[in-house]
C-alpha positions, 0 to 999 in steps of 0.5 A: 468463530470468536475474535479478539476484542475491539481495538477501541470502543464501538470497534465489530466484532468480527468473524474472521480469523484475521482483518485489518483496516487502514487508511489507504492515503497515509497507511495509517491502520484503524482496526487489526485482528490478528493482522500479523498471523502468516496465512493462506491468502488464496487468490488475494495474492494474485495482487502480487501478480497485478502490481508486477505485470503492471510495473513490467509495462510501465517499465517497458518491458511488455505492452499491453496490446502485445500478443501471447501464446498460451503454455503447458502451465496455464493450460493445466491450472484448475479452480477458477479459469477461463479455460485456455488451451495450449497455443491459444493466443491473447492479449497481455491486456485480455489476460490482465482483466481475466485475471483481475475480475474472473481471478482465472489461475490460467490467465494468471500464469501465462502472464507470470512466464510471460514476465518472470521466464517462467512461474517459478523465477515470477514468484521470486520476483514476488518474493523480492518485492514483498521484501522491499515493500515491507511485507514481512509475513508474506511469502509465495511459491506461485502467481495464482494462490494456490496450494502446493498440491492443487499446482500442476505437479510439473510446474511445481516450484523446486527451489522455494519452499513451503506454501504461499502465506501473507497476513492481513497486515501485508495484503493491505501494505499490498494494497496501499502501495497498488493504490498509491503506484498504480490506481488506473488498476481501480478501472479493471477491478470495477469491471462487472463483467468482461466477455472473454471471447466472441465465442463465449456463451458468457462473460466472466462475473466480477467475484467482488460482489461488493462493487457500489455499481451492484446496487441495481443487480437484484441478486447482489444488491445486498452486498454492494457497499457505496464506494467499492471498486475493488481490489480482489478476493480469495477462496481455497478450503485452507484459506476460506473466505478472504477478501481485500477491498478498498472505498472512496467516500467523501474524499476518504479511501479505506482498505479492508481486509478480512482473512478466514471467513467461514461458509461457502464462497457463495453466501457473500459472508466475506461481504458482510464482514468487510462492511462492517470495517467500512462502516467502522472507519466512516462512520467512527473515525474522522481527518485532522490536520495535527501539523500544518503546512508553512509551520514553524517547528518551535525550538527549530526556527532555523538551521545553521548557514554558511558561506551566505549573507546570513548564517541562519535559515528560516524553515518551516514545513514542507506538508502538513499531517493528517490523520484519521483519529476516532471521533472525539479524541486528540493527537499531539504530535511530539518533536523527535528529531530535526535534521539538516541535509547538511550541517551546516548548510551551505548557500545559496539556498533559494526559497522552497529548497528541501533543506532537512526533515523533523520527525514527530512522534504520537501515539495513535488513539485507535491502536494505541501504538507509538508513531513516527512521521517524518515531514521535509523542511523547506527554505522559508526565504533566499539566502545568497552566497556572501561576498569574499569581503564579508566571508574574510570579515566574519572570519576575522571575526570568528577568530578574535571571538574564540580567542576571546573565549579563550582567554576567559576561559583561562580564568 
């Protein structure tokens, strides 16, 4: 299958219909291929499913220990399952880690009713979500991934249309916000296996062959990769192959992502492709601090105060910005824009207060797109209230100045 050119220069090529790869800490992309392409993405939407289950007990709303009993839904799904009858009864967390390590579509669905009423008001759930994160190219019809036809056609969704697409682009926004939100999801996606019930002749492997923990399995040792532990991948006959994954290296995380992969869901090619990100990303690309933290931003030393001893405030930047740059090359970041919380400031204001923002732009060396990154502003010293006689006076002040001007003005 051919593919596009590289982005830059030492880029892979790649055989795949779509891919990404991004920098999972400030979600800056390194590599894309077709990343905007709406597709099938099998199973990789189950992420989806993840992050909401996830965020319903965080919130409250279930526990993970609370007791389900199994539906008409989740016992009628085909593909990958672990074979739930109706009335069958487990755990909220039982259920997560079938879905997570075994992507069982029965598992799946009963925790989407048991979260969203019912499968379908769940995947609208999904699509609010995928709205608010960003996910422009994505949309969802059910929790599992698959196709419309292969759904139990008494629970086939009537009020959303089409069938579940997402890109690449999205599945990694996906990711990233997985990662920054919820990263104790890292502990269940690096299961190698989970036995189901006591009963279970076997436990349910891992689809994720790619887990650094494979390097001692004699059968998956090849496509274990230092530094995977997860995220989650995705097979029907119109998708193919696909897979999101995710690598810590030397304090550096990447999300890969490939999309369309050709061959069977058991020669591991999909493995192969995401490594080739990797070790694109690793290898090729490394962090720079392009604007300090406690930075003076030239041109805006200062923002305008009133009502305190001093009418000038001191600011300097709150953070500093990283970014993942190919060996060899530069960035040099722009002022866009610098903005006050309020204009002017009012005092007291105390060291460290949060007092406005500046937006630097840059064109990034891997893409070639323009950026934007905005930074807070920080109170780089006090500035107490003044007192009423130095308010009067300055009024005062102010007054005969203008007056002042006025007057030269005139001539």
């Amino acid at each position: 299958m051919a593919s596009a050119a590289p982005a830059v220069p030492g880029a892979p090529e790649l055989d795949a219909k779509a891919a990404v790869l991004m920098d999972a800490e400030s979600g800056q992309i390194l590599y894309q291929l077709n990343a905007d392409v709406a597709a099938p993405p099998a199973s990789m939407s189950k992420m989806m499913t993840e992050y909401l289950v996830s965020k319903a007990v965080k919130e409250g709303k279930i526990t993970w220990d609370q007791t389900v009993s199994v539906g008409e839904n989740a016992a009628s799904q085909v593909g990958s399952r672990i074979f739930l009858a109706e009335g069958d009864k487990h755990t909220i967390k039982e259920l997560y880690i079938a879905m997570a390590v075994g992507s069982a579509n029965d598992a799946t669905t009963q925790l989407a009713v048991t979260v969203g009423g019912s499968e379908e008001e769940f995947a609208k759930m999904m699509n609010e979500t995928a709205a608010e994160l960003g996910m422009t190219k994505s949309h969802f019809i059910n929790s599992t991934g698959l196709d419309r036809a292969d759904m139990p056609e008494k629970f086939r969704p009537s009020s959303i249309d089409g069938e579940t697409v997402m890109s690449a682009k999205d599945s990694a926004i996906l990711a990233y916000h997985i990662l920054k939100e919820e990263p104790e999801f890292l502990e269940t996606a690096k299961i190698q296996k989970y036995k189901f019930r006591e009963r279970d002749e076997k436990p349910i492997d891992n689809w994720n062959w790619m887990l650094g923990s494979n390097k001692d399995n004699p059968n998956l040792k090849k496509f274990a990769y230092e530094g995977v532990d997860g995220l989650k991948t995705g097979h029907t006959s119109k998708a193919g192959n696909c897979f999101t994954g995710t690598a810590l290296r030397n304090g550096t995380r990447l999300i890969a992502v490939v999309m369309g992969v050709p061959g069977g869901t058991n020669d591991g090619k999909r493995f192969l492709e995401t490594a080739k990100l990797f070790d694109y990303g690793f290898n090729n690309f490394e962090k720079k601090t392009v604007i300090q933290a406690k930075a003076v931003v030239p041109g805006h030393e200062t923002l305008k105060v009133k009502k305190g001893k001093s009418t000038k405030l001191p600011v300097v930047t709150a953070t500093d910005i990283t970014v993942l740059i190919p060996k060899g090359t530069t960035v040099e970041p722009a002022i866009q824009e610098v903005k006050s919380t309020q204009d002017p400031l009012v005092a007291p204001i105390k060291l460290g207060d949060k007092v406005g923002t500046v937006t630097y732009k840059y064109k990034d060396p891997s893409t070639q797109e323009d950026k934007a990154i905005s930074i807070d502003l920080i109170a780089s010293e006090d500035v107490n209230k003044a007192s009423w006689w130095r308010l009067m006076f300055r009024a005062i002040g102010n007054f005969f100045s203008g007056l002042f001007q006025g007057i030269v003005d005139l001539f």
